[in-house]
C-alpha positions as CSV (number, residue, x, y, z in Angstrom):
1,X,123.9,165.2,53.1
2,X,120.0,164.9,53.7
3,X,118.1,166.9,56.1
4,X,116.1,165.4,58.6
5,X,113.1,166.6,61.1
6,X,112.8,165.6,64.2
7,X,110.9,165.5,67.5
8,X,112.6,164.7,70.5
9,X,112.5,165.9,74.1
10,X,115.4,168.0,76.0
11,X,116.8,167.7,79.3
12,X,114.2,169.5,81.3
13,X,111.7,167.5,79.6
14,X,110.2,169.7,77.3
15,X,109.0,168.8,73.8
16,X,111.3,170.0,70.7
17,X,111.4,169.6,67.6
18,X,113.8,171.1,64.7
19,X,116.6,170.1,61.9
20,X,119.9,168.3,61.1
21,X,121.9,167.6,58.3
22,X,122.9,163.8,58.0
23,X,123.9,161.3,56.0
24,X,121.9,158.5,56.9
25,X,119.0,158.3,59.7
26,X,121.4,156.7,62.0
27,X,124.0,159.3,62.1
28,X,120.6,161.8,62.3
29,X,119.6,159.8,65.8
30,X,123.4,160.2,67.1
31,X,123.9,163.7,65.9
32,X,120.1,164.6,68.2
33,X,121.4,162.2,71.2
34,X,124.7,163.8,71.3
35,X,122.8,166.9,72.0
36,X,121.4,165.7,74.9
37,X,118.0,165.1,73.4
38,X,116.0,162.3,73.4
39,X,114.6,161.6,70.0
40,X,110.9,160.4,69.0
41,X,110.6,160.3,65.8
42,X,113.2,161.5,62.7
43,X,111.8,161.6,59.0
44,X,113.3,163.0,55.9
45,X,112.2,166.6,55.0
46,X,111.0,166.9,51.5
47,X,109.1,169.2,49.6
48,X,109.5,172.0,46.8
49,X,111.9,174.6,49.0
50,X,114.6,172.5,48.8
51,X,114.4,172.1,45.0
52,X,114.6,175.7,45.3
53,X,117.4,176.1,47.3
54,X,119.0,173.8,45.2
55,X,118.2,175.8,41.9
56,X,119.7,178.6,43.7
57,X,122.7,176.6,44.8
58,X,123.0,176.1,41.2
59,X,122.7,179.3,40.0
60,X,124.9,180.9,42.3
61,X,128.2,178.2,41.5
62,X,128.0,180.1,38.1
63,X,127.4,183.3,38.7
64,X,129.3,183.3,41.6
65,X,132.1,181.3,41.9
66,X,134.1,181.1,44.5
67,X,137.9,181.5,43.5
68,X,141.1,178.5,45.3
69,X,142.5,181.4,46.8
70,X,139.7,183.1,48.5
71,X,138.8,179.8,50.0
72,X,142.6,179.5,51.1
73,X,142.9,183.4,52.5
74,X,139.7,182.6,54.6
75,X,140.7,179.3,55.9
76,X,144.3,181.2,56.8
77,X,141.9,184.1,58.8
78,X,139.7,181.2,60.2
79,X,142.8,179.5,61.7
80,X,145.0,182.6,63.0
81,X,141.6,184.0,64.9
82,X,140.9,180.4,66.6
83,X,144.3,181.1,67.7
84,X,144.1,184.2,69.1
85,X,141.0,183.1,71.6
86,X,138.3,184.8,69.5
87,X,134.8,183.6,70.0
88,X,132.9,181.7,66.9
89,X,130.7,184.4,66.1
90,X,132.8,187.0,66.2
91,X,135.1,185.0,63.7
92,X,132.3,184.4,61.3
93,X,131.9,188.0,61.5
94,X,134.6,189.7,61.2
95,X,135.7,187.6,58.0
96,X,132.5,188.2,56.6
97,X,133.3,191.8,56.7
98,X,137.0,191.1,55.1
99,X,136.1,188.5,52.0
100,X,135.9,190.5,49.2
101,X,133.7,187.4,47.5
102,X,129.8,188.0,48.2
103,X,129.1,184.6,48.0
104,X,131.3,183.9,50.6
105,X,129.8,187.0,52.7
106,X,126.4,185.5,51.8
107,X,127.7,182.5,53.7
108,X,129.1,183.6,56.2
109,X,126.2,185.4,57.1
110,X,124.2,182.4,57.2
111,X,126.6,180.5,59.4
112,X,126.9,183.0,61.5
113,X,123.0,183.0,61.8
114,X,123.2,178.9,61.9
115,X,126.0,179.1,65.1
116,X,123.9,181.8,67.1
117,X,120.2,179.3,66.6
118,X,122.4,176.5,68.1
119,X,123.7,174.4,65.5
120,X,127.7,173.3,65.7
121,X,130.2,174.8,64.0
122,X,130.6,171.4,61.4
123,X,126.8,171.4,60.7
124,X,127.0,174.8,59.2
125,X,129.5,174.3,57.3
126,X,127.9,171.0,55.9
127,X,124.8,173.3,54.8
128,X,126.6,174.8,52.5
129,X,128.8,171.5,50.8
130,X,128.9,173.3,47.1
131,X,131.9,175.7,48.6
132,X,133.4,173.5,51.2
133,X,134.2,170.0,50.1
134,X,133.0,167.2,52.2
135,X,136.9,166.9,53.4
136,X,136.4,170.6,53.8
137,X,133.9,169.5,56.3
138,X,134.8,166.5,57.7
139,X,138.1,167.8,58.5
140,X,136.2,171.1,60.6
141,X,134.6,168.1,62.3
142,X,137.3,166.0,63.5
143,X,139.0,169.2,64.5
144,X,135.9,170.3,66.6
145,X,135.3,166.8,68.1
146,X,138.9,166.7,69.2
147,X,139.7,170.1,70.2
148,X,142.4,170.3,67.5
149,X,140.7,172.7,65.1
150,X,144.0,175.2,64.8
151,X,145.5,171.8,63.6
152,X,143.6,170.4,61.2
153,X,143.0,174.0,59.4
154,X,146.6,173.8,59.5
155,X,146.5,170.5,57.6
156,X,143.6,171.5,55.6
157,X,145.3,175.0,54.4
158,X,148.3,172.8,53.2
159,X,146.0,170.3,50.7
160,X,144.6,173.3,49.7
161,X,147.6,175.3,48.5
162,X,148.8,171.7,47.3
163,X,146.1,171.1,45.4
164,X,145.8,174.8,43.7
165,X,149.7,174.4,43.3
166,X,149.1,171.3,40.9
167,X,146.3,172.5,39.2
168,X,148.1,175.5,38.0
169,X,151.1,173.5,37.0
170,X,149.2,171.4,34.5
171,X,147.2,174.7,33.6
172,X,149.9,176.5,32.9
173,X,152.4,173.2,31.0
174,X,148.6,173.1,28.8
175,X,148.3,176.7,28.0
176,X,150.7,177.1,25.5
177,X,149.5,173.8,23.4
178,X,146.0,175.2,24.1
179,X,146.6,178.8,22.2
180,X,149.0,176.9,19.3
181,X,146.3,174.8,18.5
182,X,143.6,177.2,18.4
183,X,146.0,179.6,16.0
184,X,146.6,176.5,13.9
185,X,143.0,175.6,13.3
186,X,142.0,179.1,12.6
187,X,145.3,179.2,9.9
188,X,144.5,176.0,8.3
189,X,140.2,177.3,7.8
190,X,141.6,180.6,6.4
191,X,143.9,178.7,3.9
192,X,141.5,176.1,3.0
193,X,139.0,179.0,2.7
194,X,140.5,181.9,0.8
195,X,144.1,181.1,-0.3
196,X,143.7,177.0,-1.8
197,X,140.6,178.1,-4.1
198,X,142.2,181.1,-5.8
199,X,145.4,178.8,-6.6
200,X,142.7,175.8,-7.9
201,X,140.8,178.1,-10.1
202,X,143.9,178.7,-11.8
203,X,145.5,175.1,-12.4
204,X,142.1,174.3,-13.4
205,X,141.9,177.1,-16.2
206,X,145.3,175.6,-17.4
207,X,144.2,172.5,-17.3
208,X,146.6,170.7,-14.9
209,X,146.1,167.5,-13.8
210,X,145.9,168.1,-10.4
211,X,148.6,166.1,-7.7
212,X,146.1,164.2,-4.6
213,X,147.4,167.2,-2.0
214,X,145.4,169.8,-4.0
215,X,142.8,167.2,-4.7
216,X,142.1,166.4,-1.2
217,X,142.0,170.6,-0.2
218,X,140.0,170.4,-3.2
219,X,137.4,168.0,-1.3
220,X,137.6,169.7,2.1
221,X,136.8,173.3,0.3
222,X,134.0,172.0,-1.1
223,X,132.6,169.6,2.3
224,X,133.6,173.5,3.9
225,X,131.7,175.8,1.0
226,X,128.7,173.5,0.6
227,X,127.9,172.1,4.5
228,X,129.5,174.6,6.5
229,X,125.9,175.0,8.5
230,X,125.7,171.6,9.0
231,X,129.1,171.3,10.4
232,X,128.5,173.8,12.6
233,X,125.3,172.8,14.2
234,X,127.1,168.7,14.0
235,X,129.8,169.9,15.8
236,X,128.0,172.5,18.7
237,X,125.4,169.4,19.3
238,X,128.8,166.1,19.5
239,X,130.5,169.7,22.2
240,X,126.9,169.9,24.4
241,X,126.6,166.2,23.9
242,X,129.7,165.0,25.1
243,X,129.9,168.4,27.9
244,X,127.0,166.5,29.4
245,X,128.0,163.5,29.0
246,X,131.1,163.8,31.2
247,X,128.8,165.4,33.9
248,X,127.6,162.1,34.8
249,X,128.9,159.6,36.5
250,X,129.9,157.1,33.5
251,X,131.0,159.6,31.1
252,X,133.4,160.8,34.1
253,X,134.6,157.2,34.5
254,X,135.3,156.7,30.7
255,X,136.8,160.8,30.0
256,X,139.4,159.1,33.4
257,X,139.7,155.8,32.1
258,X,141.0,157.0,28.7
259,X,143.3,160.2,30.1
260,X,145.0,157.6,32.2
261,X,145.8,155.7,29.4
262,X,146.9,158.7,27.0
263,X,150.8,158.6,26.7
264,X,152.5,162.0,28.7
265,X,149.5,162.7,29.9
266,X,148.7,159.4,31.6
267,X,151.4,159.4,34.3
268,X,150.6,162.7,35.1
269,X,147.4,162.0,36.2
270,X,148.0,158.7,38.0
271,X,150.8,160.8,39.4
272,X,148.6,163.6,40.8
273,X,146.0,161.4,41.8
274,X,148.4,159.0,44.1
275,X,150.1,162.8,45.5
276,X,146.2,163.4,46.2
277,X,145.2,159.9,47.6
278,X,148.9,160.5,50.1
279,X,148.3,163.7,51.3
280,X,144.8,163.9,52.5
281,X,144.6,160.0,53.7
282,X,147.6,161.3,55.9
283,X,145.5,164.0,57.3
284,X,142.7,162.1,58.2
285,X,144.3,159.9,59.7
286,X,146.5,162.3,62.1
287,X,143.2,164.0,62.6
288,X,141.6,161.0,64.1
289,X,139.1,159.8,61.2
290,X,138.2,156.1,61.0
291,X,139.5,154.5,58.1
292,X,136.2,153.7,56.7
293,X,135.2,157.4,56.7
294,X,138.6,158.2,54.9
295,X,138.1,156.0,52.4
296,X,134.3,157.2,51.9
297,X,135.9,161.2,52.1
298,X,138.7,160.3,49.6
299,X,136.2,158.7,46.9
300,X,134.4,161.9,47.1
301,X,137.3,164.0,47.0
302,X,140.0,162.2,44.5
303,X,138.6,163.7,41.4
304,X,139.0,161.2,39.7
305,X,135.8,158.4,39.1
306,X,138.0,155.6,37.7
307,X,139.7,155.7,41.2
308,X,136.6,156.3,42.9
309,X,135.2,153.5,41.9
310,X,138.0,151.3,43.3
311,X,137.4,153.1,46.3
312,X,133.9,150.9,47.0
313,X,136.0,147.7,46.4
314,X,138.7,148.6,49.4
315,X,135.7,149.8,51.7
316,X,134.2,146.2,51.3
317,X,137.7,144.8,51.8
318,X,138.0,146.7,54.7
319,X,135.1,145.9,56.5
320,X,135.9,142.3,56.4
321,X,139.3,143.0,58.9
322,X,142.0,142.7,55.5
323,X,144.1,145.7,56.8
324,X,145.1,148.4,54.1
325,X,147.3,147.2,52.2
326,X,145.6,144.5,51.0
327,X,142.2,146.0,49.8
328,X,145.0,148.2,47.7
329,X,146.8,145.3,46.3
330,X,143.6,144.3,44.9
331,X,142.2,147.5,43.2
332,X,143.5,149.3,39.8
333,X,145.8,152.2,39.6
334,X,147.6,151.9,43.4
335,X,151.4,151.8,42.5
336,X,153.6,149.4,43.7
337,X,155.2,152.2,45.6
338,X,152.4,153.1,47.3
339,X,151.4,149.8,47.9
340,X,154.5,148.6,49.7
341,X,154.9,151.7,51.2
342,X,151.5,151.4,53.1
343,X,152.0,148.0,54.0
344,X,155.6,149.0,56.2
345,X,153.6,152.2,57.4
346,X,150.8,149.3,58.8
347,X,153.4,146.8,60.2
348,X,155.1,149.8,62.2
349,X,152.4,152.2,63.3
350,X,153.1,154.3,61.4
351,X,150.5,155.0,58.7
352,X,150.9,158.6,58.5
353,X,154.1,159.6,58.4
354,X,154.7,156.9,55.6
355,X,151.8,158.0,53.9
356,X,153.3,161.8,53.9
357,X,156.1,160.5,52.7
358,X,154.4,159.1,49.9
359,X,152.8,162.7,48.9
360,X,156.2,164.1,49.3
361,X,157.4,161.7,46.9
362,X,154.5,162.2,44.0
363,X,154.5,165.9,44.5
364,X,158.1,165.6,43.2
365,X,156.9,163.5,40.4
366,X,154.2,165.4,39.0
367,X,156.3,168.8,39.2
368,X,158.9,166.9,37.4
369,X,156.6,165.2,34.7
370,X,154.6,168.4,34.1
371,X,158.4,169.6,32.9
372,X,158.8,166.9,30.9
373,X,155.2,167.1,29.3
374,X,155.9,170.9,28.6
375,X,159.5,170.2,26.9
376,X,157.7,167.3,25.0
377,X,154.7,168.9,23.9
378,X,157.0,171.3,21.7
379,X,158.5,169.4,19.7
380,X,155.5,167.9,18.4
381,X,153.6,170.8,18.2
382,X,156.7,171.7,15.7
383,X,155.8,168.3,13.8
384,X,152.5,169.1,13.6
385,X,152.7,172.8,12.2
386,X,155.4,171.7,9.7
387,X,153.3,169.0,8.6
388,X,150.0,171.5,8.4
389,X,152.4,174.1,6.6
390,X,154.0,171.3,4.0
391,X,150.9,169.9,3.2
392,X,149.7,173.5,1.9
393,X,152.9,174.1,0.5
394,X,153.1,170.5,-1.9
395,X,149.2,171.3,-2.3
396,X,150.2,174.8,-4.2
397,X,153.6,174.6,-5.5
398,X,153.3,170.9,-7.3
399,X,150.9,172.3,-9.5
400,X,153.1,175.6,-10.2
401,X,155.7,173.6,-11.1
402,X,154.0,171.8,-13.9
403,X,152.4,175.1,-14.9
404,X,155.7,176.7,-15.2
405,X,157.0,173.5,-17.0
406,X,154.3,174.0,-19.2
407,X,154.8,177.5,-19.9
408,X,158.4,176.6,-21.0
């Protein structure tokens, strides 16, 4: 989003002038003349504030974050108070009193502040795009355009629990791997480090030949003992190297490219992100969003850039009347299922309900291959510690056995 200024007149003729948030100067000029202004003039607003702000923005994602389930408590509040007839300030303030997060106070705050100048209800929560996700946004929108808004939070609370529901599925099936590994990399530096020299020293003294298992923890002693600073500073600059790397739009692409080509972890992902593409294309559509816009919401919102960047190929197809099903035939990572099922959810009408079925479908499938990824991933983790474990073992007991041979 871009803020613009503009000057315009009102309806009793009167010269204005003032704000709003946009993302192009077209949608600026609609946003002022659905207000019942009549614009003269709309420019971008530049200058060193909002570099600050943004700095702050920044600043304040880390410091303070805002948690899945706050986000999904206050959206709950947001919905059962629309319910109940309360008025928009008086919702903004009372759950500004209840979150327990400040930055979400801080917000709130502001919003309310926003709401009471004049703005709408959508435009101040578009100021403010770090916490609430452009579908976030959108969705508050449609749902105050239409006069749904109990609705569509309704909607919106269900991607949100759906989404935080998958997360901390593949969280929790990658913890465990996580801490093994960790443990195992800390074991195998202590051995190499303290336990394999001792044992060397000796065969050496005897004069043992030594078998190529000691010889090669022989070598990685030695790489450890004589460039351990190097290694170090190597390894923290490839970890900030490749940490902003994948903050960019490319190294994104490639980090997705190559996870969706991993085996078990591969059809997860495509998976999740077809349960994703389902679900919220199903709500924007039953909330009365254009196609075009969901397309242009869901590339923002997938998570995933490999897919986003299919996402500019269907919007082209689009435009030039091909339907849905067709832009998808054409672009990577769309299932056949999907594919198919879009197309009979086109021919009847009903684009949807086929579409939920679809989520309904994948959120089955990635609950049941985050099982199978969890009973998989033991196994070879036992593969991999036995072969850590026997490759220490042949590296000190070859050599004992010859020295006890040779002792007898």
């Amino acid at each position: 989003m871009t803020t613009y200024i503009y000057k315009a007149i009102n309806e009793n003729g009167s010269n204005i002038s003032g704000e709003v948030d946009a993302v192009s100067e077209e949608q600026a000029l609609e946003i002022i003349s659905n207000r019942g202004y009549i614009p003269e003039s709309v420019r971008k607003k530049t200058g060193s504030a909002r570099a600050d702000l943004g700095f702050v923005s920044n600043l304040s994602n880390i410091l303070m974050p805002v948690n899945p389930r706050d986000l999904i408590l206050l959206t709950k509040q947001f919905k059962t108070m629309i319910q109940a007839g309360i008025s928009m300030l008086q919702i903004l303030s009372v759950m500004e009193v209840q979150t327990e997060n400040k930055r979400l106070k801080a917000i709130l705050a502001g919003m309310t502040e926003d709401i009471r100048e004049g703005d709408s209800l959508s435009r101040a929560f578009f100021r403010h795009e770090r916490v609430f996700t452009p579908l976030y946004c959108t969705m508050i929108k449609a749902g105050e355009s239409s006069g749904s808004l109990p609705d569509v939070l309704e909607r919106l609370i269900y991607i949100l629990e759906h989404e935080h529901k998958v997360k901390s599925d593949i969280k929790a099936a990658m913890r465990y791997p996580a801490i093994v590994m960790c443990f195992l990399g800390v074991a195998f530096i202590i051995l190499l480090t303290f336990v394999i020299p001792k044992f060397i020293a000796i065969f050496e003294k005897a004069g043992i030949d030594l078998p190529l298992p000691t010889k090669i923890c022989m070598v990685l002693y030695n790489i450890l003992h004589d460039y351990w600073l190097i290694l170090i500073v190597s390894a923290a600059a490839i970890f900030i190297f490749f940490l902003q790397f994948f903050r960019t739009r490319t190294g994104k692409y490639y980090r997705d490219f190559v996870l969706m080509r991993m085996p078990l972890v591969g059809h997860l992902i495509v998976k999740s992100a077809m349960s994703r593409f389902a679900s919220i294309f199903s709500i924007l559509q039953s909330s009365g969003v254009t196609v075009l816009e969901s397309m242009e919401i869901l590339s923002e919102t997938i998570s995933n850039e490999a897919i986003t960047r299919e996402f500019a190929k269907i919007k082209d197809l689009l435009t030039e009347g091909r339907g849905i099903s067709q832009p998808l035939r054409q672009a990577k990572y769309f299932t056949p299922m999907v594919i198919n099922m879009v197309a009979i959810g086109e021919e009847a009408g009903s684009l949807d309900d086929m579409l939920r079925e679809i989520a309904v479908h994948y959120d089955a499938e990635v609950e049941f291959s985050t099982k199978q990824l969890s009973e998989a991933v033991g196994p070879i983790l036992t593969v991999g510690l036995a072969a850590v474990v026997g490759f220490f073992a042949l590296a000190i007991f070859l050599p004992m056995w010859d020295l006890t041979k040779m002792v007898g």
